[in-house]
C-alpha positions as CSV (number, residue, x, y, z in Angstrom):
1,X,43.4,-9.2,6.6
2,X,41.2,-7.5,4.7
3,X,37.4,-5.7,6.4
4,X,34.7,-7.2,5.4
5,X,31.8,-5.4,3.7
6,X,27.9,-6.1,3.1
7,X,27.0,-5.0,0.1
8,X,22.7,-4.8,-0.5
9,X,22.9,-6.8,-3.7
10,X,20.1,-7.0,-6.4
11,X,21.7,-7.5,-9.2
12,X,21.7,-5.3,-11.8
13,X,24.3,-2.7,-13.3
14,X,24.9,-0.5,-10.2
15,X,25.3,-3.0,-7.7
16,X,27.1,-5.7,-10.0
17,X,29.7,-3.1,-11.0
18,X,29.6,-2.4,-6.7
19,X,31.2,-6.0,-6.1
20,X,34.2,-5.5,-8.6
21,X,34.7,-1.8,-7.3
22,X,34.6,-2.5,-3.6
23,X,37.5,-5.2,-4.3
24,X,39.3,-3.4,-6.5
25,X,39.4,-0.3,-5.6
26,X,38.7,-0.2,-1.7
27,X,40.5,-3.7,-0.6
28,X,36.9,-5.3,0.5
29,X,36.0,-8.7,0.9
30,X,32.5,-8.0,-0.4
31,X,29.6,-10.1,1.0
32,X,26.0,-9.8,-1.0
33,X,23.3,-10.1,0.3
34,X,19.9,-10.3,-1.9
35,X,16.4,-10.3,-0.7
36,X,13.5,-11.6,-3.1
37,X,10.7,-9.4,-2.6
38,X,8.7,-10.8,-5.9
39,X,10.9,-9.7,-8.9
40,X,11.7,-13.0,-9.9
41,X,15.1,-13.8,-8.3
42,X,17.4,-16.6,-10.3
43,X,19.2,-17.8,-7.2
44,X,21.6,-19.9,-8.9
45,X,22.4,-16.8,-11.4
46,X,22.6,-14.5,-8.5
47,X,25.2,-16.7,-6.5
48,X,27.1,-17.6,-9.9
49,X,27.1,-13.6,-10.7
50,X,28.1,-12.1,-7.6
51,X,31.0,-14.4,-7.0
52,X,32.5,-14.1,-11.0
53,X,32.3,-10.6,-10.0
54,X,34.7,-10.9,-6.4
55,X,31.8,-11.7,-3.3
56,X,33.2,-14.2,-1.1
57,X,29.9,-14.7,0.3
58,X,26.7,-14.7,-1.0
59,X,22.7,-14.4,1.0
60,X,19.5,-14.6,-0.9
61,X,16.4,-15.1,1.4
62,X,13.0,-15.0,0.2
63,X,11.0,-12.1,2.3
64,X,8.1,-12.0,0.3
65,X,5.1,-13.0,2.8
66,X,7.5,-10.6,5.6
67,X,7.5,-7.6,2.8
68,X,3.8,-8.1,2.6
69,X,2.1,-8.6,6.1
70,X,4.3,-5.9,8.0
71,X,5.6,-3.4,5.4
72,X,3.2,-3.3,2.1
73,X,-0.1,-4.0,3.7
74,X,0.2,-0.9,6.3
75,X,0.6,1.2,3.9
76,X,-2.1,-0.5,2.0
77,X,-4.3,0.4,5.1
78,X,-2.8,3.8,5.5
79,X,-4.1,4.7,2.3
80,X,-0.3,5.9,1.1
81,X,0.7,6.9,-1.8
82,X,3.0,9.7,-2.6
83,X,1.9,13.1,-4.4
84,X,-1.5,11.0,-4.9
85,X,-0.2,8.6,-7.9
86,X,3.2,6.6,-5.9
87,X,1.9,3.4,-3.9
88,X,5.4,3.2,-2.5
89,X,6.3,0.3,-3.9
90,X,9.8,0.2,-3.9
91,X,10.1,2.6,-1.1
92,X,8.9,0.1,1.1
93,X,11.3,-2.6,0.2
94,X,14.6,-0.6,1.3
95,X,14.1,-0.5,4.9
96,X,13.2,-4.2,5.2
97,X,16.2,-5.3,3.0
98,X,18.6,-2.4,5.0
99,X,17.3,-4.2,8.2
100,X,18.8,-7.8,6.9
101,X,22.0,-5.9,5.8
102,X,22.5,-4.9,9.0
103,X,21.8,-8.3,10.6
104,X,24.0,-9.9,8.1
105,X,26.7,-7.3,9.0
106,X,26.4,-8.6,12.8
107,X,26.5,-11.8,12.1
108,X,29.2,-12.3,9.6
109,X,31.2,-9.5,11.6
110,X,31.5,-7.3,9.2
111,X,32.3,-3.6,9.8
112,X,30.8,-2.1,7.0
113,X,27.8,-2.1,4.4
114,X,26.8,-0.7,1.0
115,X,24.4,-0.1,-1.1
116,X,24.1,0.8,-4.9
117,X,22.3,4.4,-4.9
118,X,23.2,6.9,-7.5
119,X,24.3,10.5,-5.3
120,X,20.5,11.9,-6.9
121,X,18.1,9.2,-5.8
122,X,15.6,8.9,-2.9
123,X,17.2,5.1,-2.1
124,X,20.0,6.4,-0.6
125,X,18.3,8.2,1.7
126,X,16.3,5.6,2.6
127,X,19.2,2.8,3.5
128,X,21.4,4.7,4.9
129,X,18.8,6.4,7.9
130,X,17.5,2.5,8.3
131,X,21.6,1.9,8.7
132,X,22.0,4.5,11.2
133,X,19.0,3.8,12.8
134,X,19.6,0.1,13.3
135,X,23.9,0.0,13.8
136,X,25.0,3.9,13.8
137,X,28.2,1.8,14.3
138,X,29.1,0.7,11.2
139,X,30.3,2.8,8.5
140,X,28.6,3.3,4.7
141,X,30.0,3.1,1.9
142,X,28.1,4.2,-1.4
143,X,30.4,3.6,-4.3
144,X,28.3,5.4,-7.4
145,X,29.0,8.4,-4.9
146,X,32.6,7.8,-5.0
147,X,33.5,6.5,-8.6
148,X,34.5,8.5,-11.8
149,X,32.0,6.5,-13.8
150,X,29.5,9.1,-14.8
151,X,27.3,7.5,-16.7
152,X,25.5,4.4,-17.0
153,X,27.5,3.5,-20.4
154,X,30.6,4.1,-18.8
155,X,29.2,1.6,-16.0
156,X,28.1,-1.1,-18.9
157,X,31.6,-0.8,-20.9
158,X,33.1,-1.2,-17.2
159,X,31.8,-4.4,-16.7
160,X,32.3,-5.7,-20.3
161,X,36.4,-5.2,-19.5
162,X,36.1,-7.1,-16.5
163,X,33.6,-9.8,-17.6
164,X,30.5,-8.7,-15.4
165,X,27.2,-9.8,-16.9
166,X,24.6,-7.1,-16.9
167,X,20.8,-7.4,-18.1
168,X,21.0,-3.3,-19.2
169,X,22.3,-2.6,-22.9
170,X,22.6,0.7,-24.6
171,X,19.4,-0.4,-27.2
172,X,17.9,-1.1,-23.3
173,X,19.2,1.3,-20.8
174,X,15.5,1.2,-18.1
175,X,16.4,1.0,-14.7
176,X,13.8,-1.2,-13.5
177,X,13.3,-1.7,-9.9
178,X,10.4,-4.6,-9.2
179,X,9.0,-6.2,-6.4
180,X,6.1,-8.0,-5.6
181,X,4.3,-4.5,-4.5
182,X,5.0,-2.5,-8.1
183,X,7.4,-2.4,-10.5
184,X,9.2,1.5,-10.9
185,X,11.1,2.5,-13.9
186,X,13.4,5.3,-15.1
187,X,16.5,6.1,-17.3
188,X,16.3,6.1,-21.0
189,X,13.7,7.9,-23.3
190,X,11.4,8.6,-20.0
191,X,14.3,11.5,-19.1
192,X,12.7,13.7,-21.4
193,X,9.0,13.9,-19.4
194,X,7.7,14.9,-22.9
195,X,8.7,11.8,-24.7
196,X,5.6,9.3,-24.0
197,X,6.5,5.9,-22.2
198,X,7.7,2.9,-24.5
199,X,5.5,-0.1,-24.5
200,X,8.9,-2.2,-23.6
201,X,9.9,-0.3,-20.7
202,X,6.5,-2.0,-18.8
203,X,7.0,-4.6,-17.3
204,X,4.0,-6.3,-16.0
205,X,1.2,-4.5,-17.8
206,X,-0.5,-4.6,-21.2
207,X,-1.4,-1.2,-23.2
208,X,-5.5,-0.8,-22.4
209,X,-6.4,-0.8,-25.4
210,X,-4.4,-3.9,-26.2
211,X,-6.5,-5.0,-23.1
212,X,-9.5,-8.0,-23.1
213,X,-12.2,-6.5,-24.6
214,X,-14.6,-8.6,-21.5
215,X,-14.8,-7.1,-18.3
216,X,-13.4,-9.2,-15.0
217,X,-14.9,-9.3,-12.2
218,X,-13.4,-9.6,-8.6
219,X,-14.9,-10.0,-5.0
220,X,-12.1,-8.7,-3.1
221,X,-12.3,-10.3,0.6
222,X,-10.8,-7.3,3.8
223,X,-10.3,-8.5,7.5
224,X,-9.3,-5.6,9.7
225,X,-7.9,-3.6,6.5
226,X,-5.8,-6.4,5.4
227,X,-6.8,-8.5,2.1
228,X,-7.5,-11.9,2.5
229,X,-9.9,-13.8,-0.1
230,X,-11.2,-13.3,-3.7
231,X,-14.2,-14.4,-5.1
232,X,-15.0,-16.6,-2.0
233,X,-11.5,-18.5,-1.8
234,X,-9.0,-17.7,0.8
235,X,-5.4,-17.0,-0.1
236,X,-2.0,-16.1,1.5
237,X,-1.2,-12.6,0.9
238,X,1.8,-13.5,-1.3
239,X,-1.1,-15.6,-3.8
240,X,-3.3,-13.4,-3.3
241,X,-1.1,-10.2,-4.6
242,X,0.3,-12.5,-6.9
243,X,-3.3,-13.0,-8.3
244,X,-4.2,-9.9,-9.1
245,X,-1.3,-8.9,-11.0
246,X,-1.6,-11.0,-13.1
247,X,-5.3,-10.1,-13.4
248,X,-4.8,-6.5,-13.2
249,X,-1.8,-6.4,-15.5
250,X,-3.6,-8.5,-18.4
251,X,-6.4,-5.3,-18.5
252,X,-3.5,-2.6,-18.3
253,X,-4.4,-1.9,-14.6
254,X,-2.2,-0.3,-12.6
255,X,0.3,2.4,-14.9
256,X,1.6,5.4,-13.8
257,X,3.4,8.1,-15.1
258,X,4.5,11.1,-13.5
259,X,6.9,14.1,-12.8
260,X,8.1,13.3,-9.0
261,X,9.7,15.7,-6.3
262,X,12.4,13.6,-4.7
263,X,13.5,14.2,-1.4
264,X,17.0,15.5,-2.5
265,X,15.3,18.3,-4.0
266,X,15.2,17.8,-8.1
267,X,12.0,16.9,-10.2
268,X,12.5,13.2,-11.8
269,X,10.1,11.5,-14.9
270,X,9.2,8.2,-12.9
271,X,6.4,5.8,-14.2
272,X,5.5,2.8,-12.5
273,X,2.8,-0.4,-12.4
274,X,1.1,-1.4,-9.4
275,X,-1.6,-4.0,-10.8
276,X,-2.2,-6.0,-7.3
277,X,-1.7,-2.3,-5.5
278,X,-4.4,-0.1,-7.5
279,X,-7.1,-2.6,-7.0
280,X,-6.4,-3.0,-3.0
281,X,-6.4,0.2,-2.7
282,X,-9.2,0.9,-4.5
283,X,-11.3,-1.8,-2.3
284,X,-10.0,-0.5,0.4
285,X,-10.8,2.9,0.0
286,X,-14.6,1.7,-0.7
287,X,-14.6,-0.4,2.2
288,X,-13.5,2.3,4.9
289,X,-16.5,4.6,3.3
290,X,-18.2,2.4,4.7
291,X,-17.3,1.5,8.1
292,X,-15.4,4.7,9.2
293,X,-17.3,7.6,10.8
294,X,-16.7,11.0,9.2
295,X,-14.6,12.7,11.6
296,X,-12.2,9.9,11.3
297,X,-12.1,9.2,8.2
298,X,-11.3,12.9,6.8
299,X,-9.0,13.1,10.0
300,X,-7.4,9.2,8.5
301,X,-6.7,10.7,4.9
302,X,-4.8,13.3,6.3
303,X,-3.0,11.2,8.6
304,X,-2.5,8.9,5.7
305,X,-0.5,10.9,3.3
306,X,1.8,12.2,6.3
307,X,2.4,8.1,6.5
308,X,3.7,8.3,2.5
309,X,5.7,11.3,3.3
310,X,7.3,9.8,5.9
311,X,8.1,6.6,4.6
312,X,8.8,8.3,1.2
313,X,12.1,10.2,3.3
314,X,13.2,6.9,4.5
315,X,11.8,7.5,8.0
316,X,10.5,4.1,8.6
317,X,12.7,3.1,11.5
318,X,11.3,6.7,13.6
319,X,9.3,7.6,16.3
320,X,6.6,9.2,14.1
321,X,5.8,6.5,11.8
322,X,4.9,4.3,14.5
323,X,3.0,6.9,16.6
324,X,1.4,7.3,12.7
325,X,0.8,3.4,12.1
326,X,-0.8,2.7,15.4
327,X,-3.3,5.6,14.7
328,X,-4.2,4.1,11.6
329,X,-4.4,0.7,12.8
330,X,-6.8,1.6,15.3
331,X,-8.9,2.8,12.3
332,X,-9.1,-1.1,10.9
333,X,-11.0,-2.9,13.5
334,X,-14.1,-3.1,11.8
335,X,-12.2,-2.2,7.9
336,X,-13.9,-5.8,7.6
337,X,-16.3,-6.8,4.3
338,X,-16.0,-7.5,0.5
339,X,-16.2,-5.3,-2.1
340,X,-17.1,-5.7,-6.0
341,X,-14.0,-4.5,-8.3
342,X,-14.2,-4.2,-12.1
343,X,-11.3,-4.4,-14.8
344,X,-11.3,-3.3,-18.0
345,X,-9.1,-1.5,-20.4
346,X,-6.9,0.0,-18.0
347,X,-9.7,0.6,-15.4
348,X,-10.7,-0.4,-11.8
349,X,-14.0,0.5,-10.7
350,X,-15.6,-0.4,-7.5
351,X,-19.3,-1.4,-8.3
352,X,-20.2,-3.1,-4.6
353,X,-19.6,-2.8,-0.7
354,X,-20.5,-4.7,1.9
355,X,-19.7,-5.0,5.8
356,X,-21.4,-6.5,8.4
357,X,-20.0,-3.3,10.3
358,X,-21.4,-0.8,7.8
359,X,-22.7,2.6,8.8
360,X,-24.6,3.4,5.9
361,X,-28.5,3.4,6.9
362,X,-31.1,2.7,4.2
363,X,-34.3,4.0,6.1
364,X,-32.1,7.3,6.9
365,X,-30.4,7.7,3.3
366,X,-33.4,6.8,1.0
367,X,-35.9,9.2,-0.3
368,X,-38.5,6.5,-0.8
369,X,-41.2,5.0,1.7
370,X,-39.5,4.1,4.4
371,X,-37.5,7.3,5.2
372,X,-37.1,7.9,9.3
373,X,-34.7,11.1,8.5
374,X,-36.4,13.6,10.4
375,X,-36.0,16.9,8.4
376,X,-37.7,19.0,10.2
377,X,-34.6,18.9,12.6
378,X,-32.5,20.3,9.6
379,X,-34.0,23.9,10.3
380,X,-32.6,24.1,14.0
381,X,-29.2,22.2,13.1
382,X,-28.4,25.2,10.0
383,X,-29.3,27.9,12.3
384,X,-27.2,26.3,14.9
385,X,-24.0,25.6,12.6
386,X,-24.4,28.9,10.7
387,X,-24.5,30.8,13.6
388,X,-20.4,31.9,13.4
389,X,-21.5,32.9,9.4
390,X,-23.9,35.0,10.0
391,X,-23.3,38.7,8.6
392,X,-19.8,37.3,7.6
393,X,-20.0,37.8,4.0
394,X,-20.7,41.8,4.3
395,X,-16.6,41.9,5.5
């Protein structure tokens, strides 16, 4: 009888060619399991796919309000986002769909699991600690680790001998990861970090200047960090994100290009669109200027981009990033107010705050009638704070 295996199934090239390999070649009955996290998943497609390719069992679940309330949204209120452009996007998928793998694994008894990471990537990192963090019992298999198929032609003229339909074409050849959270993309011309980023290799956004020529608008709604209405209406976080995508993509909000350290150590030409993402954060930013004293704040933003490092390694399921997360939501309580957002042409600006907790003190911040600032405490507070200065520049 032949071990069963749980194979993290999405889909594409890698993990289609995974199903026909882990049969073939390693004697599996291959299970798949698929999570839709907002990239559009064809469930009938999926099912009809995965078992003309060999699975004798196939899981889709829809995770998108999960993905959003308990993995998205803290880094959304952590402030994340790795080497200051990365919101994480599809970092934060992996250890929620490694956690069903594993509970699949359990309850189908299978003794094994997979995934479709390349040996380079930052993915493979990030399932296989969430594996060993969750079941250290079962054993991994990553097949583009294993297989002689170098190259992602060899992969596509694979599965046209053994009748595996793939989206990716040579005249096409993006990997494109998407979820509700962002869209990342790489492979292709964007190897070359000089070459500038096709307009068909985005996915979700327009070219600003192919953007509206009006300006939108938004009153962006915050409850204890998390979003949670826009201009007055309430929405579920999956609408709500859903929303402004669409908004942010239609005025080319949300593009980003850069040249990333991965965790394995090499440099790698990643772009990726975050519409729904940039503008949250953006409000959210605004709104915690707000609210948050300074000490906290300055001590928040560090604590903040530890959270993206962490999460970036695939440390989700560790010690740390809770200790880290329960810091930060402390922080939210009163992260609670609306703020103004403008689109246009590629740009989100912030034009309004307001909090019913704010800190922000006209009659001690204006220099109008009406100012209670005493200044004439200024004169003992520098003398005071300078005191460890004094004479220091003469060294």
């Amino acid at each position: 009888m032949r071990e069963r295996i749980v194979l993290a199934y999405s889909g594409g090239l890698d993990t289609s060619v995974c199903v026909k390999w882990l049969r073939e070649e390693k004697d599996f009955d291959v299970i798949t399991y698929s999570a839709e996290l907002g990239q559009g998943l064809d469930e009938n497609y999926i099912k009809e796919k995965a078992a003309a390719s060999g699975a004798v069992d196939v899981y889709i679940e829809d995770l998108r309000d999960d993905f959003l309330r308990n993995w998205a949204f803290p880094a959304l209120m952590a402030g994340a986002s790795y080497e200051g452009k990365y919101l994480l996007a599809t970092t934060l998928g992996r250890p929620l769909i490694a956690r069903r793998v594993v509970e699949i694994a359990r309850k189908t008894g299978a003794k094994f699991v997979a995934h479709g990471c390349t040996g380079k990537g930052n993915d493979q990192v990030r399932f296989e600690l969430a594996f060993g963090a969750l079941d250290p019992s079962l054993g991994v298999v990553a097949p583009l680790r294993e297989w002689d198929l170098r190259t992602r032609s060899e992969e596509m003229e694979y599965a046209r001998k053994n009748n595996i339909p793939v989206s990716a074409t040579k005249k096409s050849p993006y990997s494109i990861d998407k979820n509700i959270w962002g869209v990342s993309i790489e492979c292709g011309e964007l190897e070359d970090p000089w070459n500038e980023v096709p307009e068909d290799a985005y996915q979700l956004t327009v070219a600003p200047e192919n953007a509206p020529d009006e300006m939108v608008s938004m009153d962006i709604e915050f409850r204890d960090g998390i979003p949670a209405g826009i201009d007055g209406k309430e929405y579920n976080p999956v609408a709500l994100v859903e929303l402004l995508n669409r908004t942010g993509g239609q005025h080319g909000v949300g593009r980003a290009d850069l040249v990333e350290n991965r965790l394995v150590g090499i440099k790698s030409r990643e772009v990726y669109e975050a519409p729904a993402a940039t503008i949250l954060n953006a409000c959210h930013r605004e709104l915690e200027s707000l609210v948050i004293d300074r000490e906290t704040a300055h001590v928040k933003e560090m604590i903040g981009q530890k959270f993206a490092e962490v999460v970036y390694y695939g440390m989700w399921y560790s010690r740390l990033r809770e200790a880290l997360q329960a810091f930060i939501e402390k922080t939210q309580h009163n992260v609670s107010g609306t703020v103004k957002v403008k689109l246009y042409k590629g740009t989100c600006r912030v034009a309004g705050r307001k909090s019913p907790f704010s800190l922000y003190d006209t009659s001690l911040a204006t220099y109008e009638e009406g100012d209670t600032f005493d200044s004439g405490a200024a004169e003992g507070f520098i003398k005071l704070w300078g005191l460890p200065y004094r004479g220091s520049g003469n060294d």
